[in-house]
N, C-alpha and C positions, 0 to 999 in steps of 0.2 A: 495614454498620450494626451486624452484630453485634460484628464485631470492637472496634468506639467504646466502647458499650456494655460488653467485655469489660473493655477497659484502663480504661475511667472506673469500673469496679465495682471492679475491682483498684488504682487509682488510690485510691479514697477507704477501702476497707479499710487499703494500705500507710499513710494518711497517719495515720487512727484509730490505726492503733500503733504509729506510729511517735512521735508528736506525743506518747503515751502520754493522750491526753487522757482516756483512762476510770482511769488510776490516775490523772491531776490529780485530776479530777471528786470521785472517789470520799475521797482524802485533801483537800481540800478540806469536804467533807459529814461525815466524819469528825472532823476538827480541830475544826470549829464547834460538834459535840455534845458530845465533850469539853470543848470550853471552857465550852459552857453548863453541861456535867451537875457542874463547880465547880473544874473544871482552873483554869479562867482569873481574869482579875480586870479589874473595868468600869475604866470609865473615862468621862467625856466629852470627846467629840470634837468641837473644832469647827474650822468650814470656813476657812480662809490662803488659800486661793487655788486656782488650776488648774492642771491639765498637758493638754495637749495629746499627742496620741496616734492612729495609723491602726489603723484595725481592717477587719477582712474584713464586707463587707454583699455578700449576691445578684452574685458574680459582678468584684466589684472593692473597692476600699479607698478607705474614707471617712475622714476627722479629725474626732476626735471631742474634746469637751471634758470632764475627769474632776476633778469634786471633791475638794482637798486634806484630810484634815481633818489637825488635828495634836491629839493625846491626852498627858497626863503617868506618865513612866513612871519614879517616883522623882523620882531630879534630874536627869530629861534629860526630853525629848522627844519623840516618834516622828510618823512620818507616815503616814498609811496613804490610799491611794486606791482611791475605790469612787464609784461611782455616775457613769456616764459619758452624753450627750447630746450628739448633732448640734447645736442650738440651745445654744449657753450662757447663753440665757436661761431654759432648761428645768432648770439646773441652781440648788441651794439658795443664798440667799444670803449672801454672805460673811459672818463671824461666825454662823450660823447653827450649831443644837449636834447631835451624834445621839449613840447611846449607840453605845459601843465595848467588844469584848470581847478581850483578848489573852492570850498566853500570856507571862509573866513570864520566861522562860528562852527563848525562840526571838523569833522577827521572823514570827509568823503572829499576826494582828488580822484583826478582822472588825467591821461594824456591830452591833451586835446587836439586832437587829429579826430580826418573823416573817417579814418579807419575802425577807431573806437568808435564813434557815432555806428558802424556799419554792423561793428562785434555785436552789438548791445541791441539794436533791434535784430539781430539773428538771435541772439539770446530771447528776447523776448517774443519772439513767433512761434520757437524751436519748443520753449518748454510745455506751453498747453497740450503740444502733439505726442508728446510723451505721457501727459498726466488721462489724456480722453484716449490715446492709443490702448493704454494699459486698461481702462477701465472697459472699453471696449473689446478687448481679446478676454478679460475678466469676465464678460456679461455673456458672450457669444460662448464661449467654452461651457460654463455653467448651462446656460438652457439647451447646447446639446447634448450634456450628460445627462440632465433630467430627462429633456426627449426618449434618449437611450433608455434608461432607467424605466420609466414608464412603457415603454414600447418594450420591454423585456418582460416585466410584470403583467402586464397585459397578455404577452406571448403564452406565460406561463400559466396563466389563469383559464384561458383556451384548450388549453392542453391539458388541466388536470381531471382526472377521471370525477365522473361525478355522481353523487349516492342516491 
């Protein structure tokens, strides 16, 4: 048991950094205050349609339905996808508007509501707990199999008859 334990702590630390998801997270939370604090420039966004997409839930991968919007960006047009639901009924309906905020020189957009601002520092608090959780059940698991280990060998060194 412990051993499971060992490799699934070390399992989910390797994935936190590998995945790098606490530098997404974090540049993520970042971009979006810059954009607010007047980097960026609004726009409105409205909904064209869906994409279809798997994402990880409890254990296995669900399809999920994610809102198109498409914003003006001069004389072109962008696309940005946000706000995804199992039910695509739960999603906003078509021509519906939100406000959008991008960066004019890169391809990073975002909704610009408080709500985003709320996702995005839960993203960015959520992932450390994940990456020092994992390596913590990784470290804790390991020195009590050595404990174990050692305290067996010892046991048994005790016990063997002697010449």
């Amino acid at each position: 048991m412990l051993v499971v334990l060992g490799v699934l702590g070390g399992l989910v630390f390797w994935l936190s950094t590998s995945s790098s998801s606490v530098e997404i997270a974090n540049r993520d939370a970042d971009d979006f205050a810059r954009l607010r604090a007047g980097d960026g420039v609004t726009a409105t966004g409205t909904m064209t349609g869906t994409q279809e997409r798997q994402q990880a839930a409890r254990r296995r991968m669900v399809t999920v339905q994610c809102a198109v919007y498409t914003y003006p960006d001069g004389e072109r047009s962008r696309r940005l996808t946000s706000g995804c639901a199992r039910n695509p009924d739960d999603l906003p309906d078509l021509g519906s508007t939100v406000p959008v905020i991008f960066d004019p020189t890169g391809h990073t957009a975002f909704v610009n509501t408080d709500e985003t601002a709320a996702r995005l520092d839960r993203a960015r608090t959520r992932a450390p707990w994940y990456q020092w959780g994992g390596l913590a059940l990784a470290a804790l698991s390991t020195s009590v199999l050595v404990w174990s280990l050692v305290r067996r060998l010892t046991w048994r060194a005790r016990r063997a008859p002697t010449a």
